[in-house]
C-alpha positions in Angstrom: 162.4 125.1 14.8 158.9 126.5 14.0 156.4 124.9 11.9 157.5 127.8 9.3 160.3 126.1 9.0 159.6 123.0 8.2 159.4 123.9 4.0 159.2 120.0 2.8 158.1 117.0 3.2 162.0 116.1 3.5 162.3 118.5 6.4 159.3 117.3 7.9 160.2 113.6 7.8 163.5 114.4 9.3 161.8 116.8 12.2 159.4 113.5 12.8 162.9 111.4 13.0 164.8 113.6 15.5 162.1 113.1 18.0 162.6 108.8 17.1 159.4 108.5 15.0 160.2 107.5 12.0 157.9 107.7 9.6 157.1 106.4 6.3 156.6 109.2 3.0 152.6 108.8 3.1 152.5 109.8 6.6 155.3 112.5 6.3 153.3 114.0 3.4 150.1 114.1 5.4 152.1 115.9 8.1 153.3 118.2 6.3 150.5 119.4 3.8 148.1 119.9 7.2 151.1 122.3 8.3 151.3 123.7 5.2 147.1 124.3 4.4 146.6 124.7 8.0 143.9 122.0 8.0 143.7 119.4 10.8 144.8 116.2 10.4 142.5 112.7 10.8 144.5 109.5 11.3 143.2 106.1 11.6 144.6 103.3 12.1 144.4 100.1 14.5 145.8 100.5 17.9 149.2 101.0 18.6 150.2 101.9 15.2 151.5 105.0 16.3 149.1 108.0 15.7 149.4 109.6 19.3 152.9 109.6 18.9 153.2 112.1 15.5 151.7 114.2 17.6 153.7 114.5 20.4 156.6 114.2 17.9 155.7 117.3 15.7 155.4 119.1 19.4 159.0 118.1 20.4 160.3 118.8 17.3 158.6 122.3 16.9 158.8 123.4 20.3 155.0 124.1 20.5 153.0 123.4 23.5 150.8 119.8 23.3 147.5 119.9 24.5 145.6 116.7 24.7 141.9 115.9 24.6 141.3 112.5 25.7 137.6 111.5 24.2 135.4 109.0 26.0 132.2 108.2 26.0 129.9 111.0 27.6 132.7 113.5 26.9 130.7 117.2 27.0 131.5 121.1 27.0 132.5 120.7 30.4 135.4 118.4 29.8 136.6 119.8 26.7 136.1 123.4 26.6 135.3 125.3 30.4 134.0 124.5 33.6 133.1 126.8 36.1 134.4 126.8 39.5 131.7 126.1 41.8 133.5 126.2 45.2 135.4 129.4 44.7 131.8 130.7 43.4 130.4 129.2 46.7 132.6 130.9 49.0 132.5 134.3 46.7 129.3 134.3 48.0 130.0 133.6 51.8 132.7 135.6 52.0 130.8 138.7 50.5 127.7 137.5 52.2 125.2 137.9 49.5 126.5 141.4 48.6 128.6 140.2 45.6 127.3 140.7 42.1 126.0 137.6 40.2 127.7 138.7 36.9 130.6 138.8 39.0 130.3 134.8 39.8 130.8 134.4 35.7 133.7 136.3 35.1 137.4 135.0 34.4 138.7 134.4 37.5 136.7 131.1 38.0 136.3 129.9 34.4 138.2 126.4 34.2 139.9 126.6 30.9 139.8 122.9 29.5 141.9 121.4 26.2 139.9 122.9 23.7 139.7 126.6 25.1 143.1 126.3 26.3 144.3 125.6 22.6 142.2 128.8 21.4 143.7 131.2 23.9 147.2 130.2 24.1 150.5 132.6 23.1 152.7 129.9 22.5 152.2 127.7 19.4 150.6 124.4 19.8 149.4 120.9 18.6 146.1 120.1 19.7 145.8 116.6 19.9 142.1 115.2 20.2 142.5 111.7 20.8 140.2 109.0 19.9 137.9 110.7 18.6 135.8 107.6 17.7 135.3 107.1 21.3 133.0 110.4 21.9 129.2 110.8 21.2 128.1 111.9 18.1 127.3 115.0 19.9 130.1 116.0 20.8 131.5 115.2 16.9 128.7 117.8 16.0 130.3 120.5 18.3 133.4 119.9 16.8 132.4 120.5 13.4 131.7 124.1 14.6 135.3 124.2 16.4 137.1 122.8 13.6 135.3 125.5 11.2 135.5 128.4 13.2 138.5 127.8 15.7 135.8 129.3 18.1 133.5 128.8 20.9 130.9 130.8 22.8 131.0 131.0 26.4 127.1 132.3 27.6 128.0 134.5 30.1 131.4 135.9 28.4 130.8 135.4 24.5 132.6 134.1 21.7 136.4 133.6 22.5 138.4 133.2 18.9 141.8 131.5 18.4 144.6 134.0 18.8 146.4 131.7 16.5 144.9 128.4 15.1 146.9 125.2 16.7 147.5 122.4 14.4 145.4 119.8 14.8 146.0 116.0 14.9 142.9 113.5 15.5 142.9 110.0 16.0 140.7 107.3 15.7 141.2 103.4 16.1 137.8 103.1 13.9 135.4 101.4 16.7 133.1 103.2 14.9 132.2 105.5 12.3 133.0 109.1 12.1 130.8 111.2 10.0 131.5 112.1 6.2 131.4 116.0 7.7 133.9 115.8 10.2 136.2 113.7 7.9 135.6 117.0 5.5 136.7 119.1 7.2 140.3 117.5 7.7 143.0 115.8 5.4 142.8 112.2 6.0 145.7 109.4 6.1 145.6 105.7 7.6 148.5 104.5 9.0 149.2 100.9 8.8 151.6 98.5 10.7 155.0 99.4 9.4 156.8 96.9 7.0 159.2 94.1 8.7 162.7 96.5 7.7 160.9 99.7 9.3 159.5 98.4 12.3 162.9 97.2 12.7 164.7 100.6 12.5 161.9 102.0 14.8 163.3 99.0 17.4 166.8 100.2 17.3 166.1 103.8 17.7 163.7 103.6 20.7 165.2 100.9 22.4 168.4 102.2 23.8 171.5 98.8 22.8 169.0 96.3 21.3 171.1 93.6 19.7 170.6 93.3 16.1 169.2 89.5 16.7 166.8 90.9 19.1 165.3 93.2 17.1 164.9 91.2 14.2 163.5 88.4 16.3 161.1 90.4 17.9 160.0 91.6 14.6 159.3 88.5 13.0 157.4 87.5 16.0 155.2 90.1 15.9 154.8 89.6 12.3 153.6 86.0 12.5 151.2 87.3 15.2 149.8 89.4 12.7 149.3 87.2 10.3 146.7 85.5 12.3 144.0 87.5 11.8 141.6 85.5 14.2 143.0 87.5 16.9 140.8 89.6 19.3 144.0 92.1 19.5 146.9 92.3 17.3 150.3 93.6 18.8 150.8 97.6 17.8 154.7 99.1 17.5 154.6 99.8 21.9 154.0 96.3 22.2 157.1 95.3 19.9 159.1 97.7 21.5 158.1 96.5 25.0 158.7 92.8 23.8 161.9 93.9 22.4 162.7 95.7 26.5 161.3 92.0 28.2 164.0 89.8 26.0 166.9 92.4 26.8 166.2 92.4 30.6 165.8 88.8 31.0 169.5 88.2 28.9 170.1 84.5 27.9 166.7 83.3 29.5 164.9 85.4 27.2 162.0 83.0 25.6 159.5 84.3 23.0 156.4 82.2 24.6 157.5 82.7 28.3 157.1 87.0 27.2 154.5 86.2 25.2 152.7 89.0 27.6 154.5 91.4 26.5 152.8 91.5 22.8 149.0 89.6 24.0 147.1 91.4 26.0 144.2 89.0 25.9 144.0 85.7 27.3 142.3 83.3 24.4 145.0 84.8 22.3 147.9 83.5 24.1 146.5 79.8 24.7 145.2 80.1 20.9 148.7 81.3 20.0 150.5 78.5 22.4 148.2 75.8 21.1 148.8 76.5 17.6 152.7 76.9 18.4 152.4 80.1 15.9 156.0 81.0 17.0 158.1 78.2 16.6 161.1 78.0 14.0 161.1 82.1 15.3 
């Protein structure tokens, strides 16, 4: 199946759902109209909601390549776009003993394609997924208002390198900050929130291979009540309901909500907040 292929939002949802991410219409709608207008795609959300996954689902179900930017703090050209190989330069210039041209030194043959040139030049189709985005420098945002417009960068010593066919493009924040009104214009935008109780549910019993029905819906309504605290430092995403889910299967009839409580908490004041407060019993 090729993105061309994928004519509706119906056939889009169900491409999504073959790969085991189900999503709601919203998000399938999203999906599909930055397929269709060729525009990237922004999603926000809190963590673990599953935004890195549409991506790597549309890839499965497509058949295109995935390449992933991871963004951190201090993330530059050099990390996203090329490097230069410094010891093959190095012993160039041994090996030749100073005879070899310095134009040659900054040709193709030791250019480091990173994710975001490596999206530009492939032949294969691809989703380009630059992940949390929020976690970059605004300068590197700038840069990618450039990318994002053009589908191009310049190299200095080899010139301006164009996309031989645009990627789609998913982005992803967890909103630790904010992202500028110009990047956010220049892609369709969608927020995906923790899935209802009956969803979150389905996604249990299709990722998690023979979950009992109990299970799952225990699980769920744990997680649930979690949420509903919101004096949390960290709220449990859909990994850490699947995962929980995993723990209480593994462990069989000595499977205990509190002793897993792990599996969901990643932070210690909100387990002994959530023990203290017995926020799970009667689940």
């Amino acid at each position: 199946m090729t993105f061309s292929e994928l004519a509706s939002v119906e056939q889009t949802d169900a491409a999504l759902a073959g790969q085991g991410y189900l999503a709601d219409r919203p998000l399938a709608l999203a999906v599909h109209l930055a397929l269709v207008l060729g525009q990237p795609l922004l999603l926000e959300g809190e963590a673990g909601v599953g935004k890195t996954e549409v991506a790597r689902a549309l890839a499965g179900a497509t058949g295109a390549r995935l390449i992933r930017l991871q963004c951190h703090e201090g993330i530059d050209l050099h990390h996203a776009v090329y490097d230069w190989d410094y010891p093959r330069q190095l012993l160039a210039l041994r090996a030749a003993e100073g005879g070899v041209d310095e134009g040659e030194l900054f040709s193709r043959r030791f250019l480091l394609r990173r994710p975001l040139l490596d999206a530009l030049e492939s032949e294969a189709p691809v989703v380009l997924l630059i992940d949390e985005i929020d976690r970059a420098d605004d300068e590197f945002e700038a840069f990618l208002l450039e990318f994002l417009s053009d589908f191009a960068v310049t190299i200095p010593e080899l010139g301006t390198v164009t996309a031989r066919q645009r990627p789609v493009v998913v982005l992803t924040s967890n909103r630790t900050r904010e992202l500028h009104d110009a990047l956010k214009r220049r892609c369709l935008y969608h927020w995906i929130d923790y899935p209802a109780p009956d969803r979150e549910r389905a996604i249990v019993q299709e990722r998690v291979t023979g979950v009992p029905e109990a299970i799952a819906r225990r699980v769920v309504a744990a997680v649930g009540r979690l949420r509903e605290h919101g004096d949390l430092y960290k709220l449990p995403g859909v990994g850490e309901t699947l995962v929980w889910a995993q723990a209480l299967i593994a462990l069989g009839d000595e499977g205990d909500l509190d002793a897993t409580l792990g599996a969901a908490l990643k932070v210690h004041e909100d387990v002994v907040r959530v023990r203290e407060r017995k926020v799970l019993e009667g689940v």
